[in-house]
N, C-alpha and C positions, 0 to 999 in steps of 0.2 A: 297887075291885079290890085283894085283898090283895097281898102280894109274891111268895107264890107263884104267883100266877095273874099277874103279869107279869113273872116269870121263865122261867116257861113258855110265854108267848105271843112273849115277847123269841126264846125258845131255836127257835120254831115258824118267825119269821122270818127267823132268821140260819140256818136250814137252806134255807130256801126260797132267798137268796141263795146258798145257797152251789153250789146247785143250778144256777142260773141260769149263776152266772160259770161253773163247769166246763163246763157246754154251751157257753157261747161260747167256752171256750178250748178246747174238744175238737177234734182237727186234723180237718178234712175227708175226705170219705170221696175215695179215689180214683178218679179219672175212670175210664171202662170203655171209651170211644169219644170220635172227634175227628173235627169237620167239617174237610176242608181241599177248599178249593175252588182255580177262578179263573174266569175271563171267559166258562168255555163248560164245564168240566167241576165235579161235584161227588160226593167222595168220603167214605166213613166208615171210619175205621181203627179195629176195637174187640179187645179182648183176647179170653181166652177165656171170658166170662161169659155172652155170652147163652146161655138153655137153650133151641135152636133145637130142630129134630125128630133131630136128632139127639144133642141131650144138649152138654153144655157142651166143645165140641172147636172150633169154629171161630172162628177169629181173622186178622186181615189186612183185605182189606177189605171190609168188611159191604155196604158199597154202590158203585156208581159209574155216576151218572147224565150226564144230558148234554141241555143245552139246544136240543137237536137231535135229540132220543130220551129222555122223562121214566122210560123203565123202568129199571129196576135189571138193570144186565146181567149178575149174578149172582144163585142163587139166594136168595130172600129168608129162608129160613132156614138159609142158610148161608154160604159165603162166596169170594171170587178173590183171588191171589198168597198162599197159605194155605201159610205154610212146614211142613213135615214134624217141624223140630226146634222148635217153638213148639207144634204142635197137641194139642190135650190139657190140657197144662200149667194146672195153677191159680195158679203165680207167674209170669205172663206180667204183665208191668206194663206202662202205656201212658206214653208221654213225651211230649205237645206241644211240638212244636219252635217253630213260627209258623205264621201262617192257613195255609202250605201246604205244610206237611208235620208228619211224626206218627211218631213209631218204637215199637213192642213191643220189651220187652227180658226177658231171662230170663237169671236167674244159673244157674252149674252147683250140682248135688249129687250127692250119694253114690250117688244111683241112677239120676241124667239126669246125667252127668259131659261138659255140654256149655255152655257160656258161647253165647248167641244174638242178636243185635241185627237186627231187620229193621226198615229204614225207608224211608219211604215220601213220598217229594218230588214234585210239580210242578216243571219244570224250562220248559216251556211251556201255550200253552193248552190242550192237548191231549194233553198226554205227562207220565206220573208216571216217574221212574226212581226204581228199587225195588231196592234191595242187601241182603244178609244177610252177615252177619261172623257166624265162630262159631269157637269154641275149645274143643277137647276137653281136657279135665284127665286124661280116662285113655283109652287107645285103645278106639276105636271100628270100627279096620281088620277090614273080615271075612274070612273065611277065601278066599274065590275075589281077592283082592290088590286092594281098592276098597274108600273109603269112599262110601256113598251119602249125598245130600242131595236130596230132593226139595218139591215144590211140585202145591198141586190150584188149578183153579179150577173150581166148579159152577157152571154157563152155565144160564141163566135164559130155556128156552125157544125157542129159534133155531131158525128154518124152516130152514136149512141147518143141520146137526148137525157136519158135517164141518172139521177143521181143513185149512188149506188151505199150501201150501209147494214150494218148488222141488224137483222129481226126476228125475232125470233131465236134467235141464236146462231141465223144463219146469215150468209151475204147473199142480202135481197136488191133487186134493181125497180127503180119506180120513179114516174114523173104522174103527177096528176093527169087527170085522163080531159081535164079542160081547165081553159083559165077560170081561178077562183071554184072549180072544184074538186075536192079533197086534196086541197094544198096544203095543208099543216100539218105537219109532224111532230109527235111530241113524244119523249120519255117510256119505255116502258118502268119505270124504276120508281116512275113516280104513282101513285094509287088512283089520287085525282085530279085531271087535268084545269085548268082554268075555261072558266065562262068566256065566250067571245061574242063582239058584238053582231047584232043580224045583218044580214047583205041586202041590199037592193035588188032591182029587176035585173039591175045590172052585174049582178056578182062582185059587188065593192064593198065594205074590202076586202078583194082578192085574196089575203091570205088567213080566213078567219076559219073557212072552212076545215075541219078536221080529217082525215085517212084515216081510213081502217085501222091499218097497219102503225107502226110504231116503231124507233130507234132503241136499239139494245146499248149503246154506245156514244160517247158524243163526239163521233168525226162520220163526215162520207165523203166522198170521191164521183167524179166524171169523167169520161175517157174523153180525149180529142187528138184523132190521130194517134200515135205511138205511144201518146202521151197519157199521164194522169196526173190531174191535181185533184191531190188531196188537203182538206179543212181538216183541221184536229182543235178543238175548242176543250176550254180548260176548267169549264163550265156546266154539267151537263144536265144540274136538275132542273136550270131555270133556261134553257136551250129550245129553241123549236126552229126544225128546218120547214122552210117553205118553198115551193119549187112552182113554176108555170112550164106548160110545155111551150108557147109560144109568147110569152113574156121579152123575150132580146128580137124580135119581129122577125123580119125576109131572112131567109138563110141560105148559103150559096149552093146548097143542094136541093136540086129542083125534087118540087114536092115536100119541101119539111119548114119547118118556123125553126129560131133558133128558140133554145129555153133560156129560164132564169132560175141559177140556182141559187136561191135566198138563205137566210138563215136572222133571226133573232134571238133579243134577251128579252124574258120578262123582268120586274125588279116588282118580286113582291112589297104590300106596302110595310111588315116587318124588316124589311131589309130598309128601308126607301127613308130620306130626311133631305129635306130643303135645303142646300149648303155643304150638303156631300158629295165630296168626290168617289164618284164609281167607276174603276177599270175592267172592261173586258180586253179577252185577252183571248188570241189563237195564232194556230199556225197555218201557213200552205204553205205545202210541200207540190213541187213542181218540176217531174222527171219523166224518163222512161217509164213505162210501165213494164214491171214483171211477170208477178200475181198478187194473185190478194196475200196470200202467206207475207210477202213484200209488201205490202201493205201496212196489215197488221204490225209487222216490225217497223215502218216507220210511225206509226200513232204511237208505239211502244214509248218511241225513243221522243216523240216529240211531248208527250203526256209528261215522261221524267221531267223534261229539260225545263218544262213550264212548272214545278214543284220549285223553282229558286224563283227571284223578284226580276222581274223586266229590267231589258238593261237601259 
């Protein structure tokens, strides 16, 4: 072999290493999703990358099963506790915390001028508490004196459609009787509700519409299968449930849509400043069903446990 020819073979395999080393030094692709489990629930927090059927919008949590019910009690191309100020976004980044829990976080910019951290903890066997902190860098207040923050989950299928909740004093069952009408819930405790904006031909937005009817309480529940998850929110003057009967679309029970049970915050503008940090805060609880008596005792317990600071 002359010297060219192993100059050239020399030069052939100091590319080939150099190639080698930068792929092992190339950082990691970032995770999309995190299992956080425990002894009887398992859940999946993923950003907003999957391209579900409805295109790259749903993030929070992709799954949450249960060793007592293996279905996904959310739509499985979509997703539950799916914050409003996260959805969409393609700089939704994912954090694992530990086996259990997980948080999405998203910086502000110039055209989302909102700072977001939603995370997502087991705190028992059966209960994730779920908080969102967010900070606007430029105002975000609308014109009728409210900042809005809301939340979807598309439910996966439930022979009962209906979200269920104290009215009256009593445990009342209800899903609006069509998309975008009478889908807002709000307070009995409050005197006067807030102005919403008007809908189109289309009934958008979907959840501005007001219900008769009214929450005595600030939790309600959904049956699926044996199961009940229940919300208990820690929140309950500036709270409003919002629900579609047919908002999570095709449902595996011929003849029914699945629903979406919602829920928002308002942030009055006495509450409301540019550069503040505001945490919402709740729970779901996600078991057996009993009764409502059962119930009631677990809002009891989760109401208490949310009177100390998040951990």
């Amino acid at each position: 072999m002359d010297c060219g020819t192993m100059l050239a073979s020399l030069a052939a395999v100091l590319v080939a290493i150099s190639v080698v080393v930068a792929a092992d030094n190339a950082p990691a692709p970032s995770p999309r999703c995190a299992l956080i489990q425990t002894d009887q629930l398992q859940a999946i927090v993923g950003d907003t990358s999957r391209d579900g059927m409805g295109g790259r919008q749903y993030c929070g949590l992709w799954s949450l099963t249960s060793k007592q019910r293996q279905f996904n009690a959310f739509g499985n191309s979509y997703a539950g506790l799916l914050p409003g100020e996260l959805r969409g976004r393609g700089n939704v980044s994912l954090q694992v915390i530990d086996d259990t829990a997980a948080a999405l976080v998203k910086p502000a910019t110039d055209t989302d001028p909102t700072e977001a951290k939603a995370t997502y903890r087991f705190v028992s066997s059966n209960c994730i508490e779920h908080t969102l902190t967010i900070k606007d860098t430029r105002s975000r207040m609308s014109s009728l004196g409210y900042r809005e923050v809301s939340w979807c989950s598309y439910m996966n299928s439930p022979d009962d459609i209906r979200l269920h909740f104290l009215s009256g004093g009593h445990m009342t069952a209800y899903i609006s009787p069509e998309h975008g009408v009478g889908s807002r819930i709000g307070p009995s405790f409050i005197p006067e509700l807030e102005k919403t904006p008007p809908q189109d031909e289309k009934r958008s937005p979907f959840h501005v519409n007001f219900a008769a009817l009214k929450f005595d309480a600030p939790f309600y529940y959904g049956r699926l299968g044996n199961m009940v998850l229940l919300y208990v929110f820690d929140n309950g003057e500036d709270l409003r449930f919002f629900c579609s009967p047919s908002g999570g679309c095709g449902s595996l029970i011929p003849g029914q849509s699945c629903p979406a049970w919602d829920f928002l915050w308002i942030v009055p503008e006495k509450k409301y400043a540019v550069g503040q940090e505001i945490t919402f805060r709740l729970r779901a609880i996600y078991k057996p069903y009993v009764s409502d008596e059962d119930v009631l005792a677990e809002v009891k317990a989760a109401q208490e446990a949310m009177k100390a600071p998040p951990q």
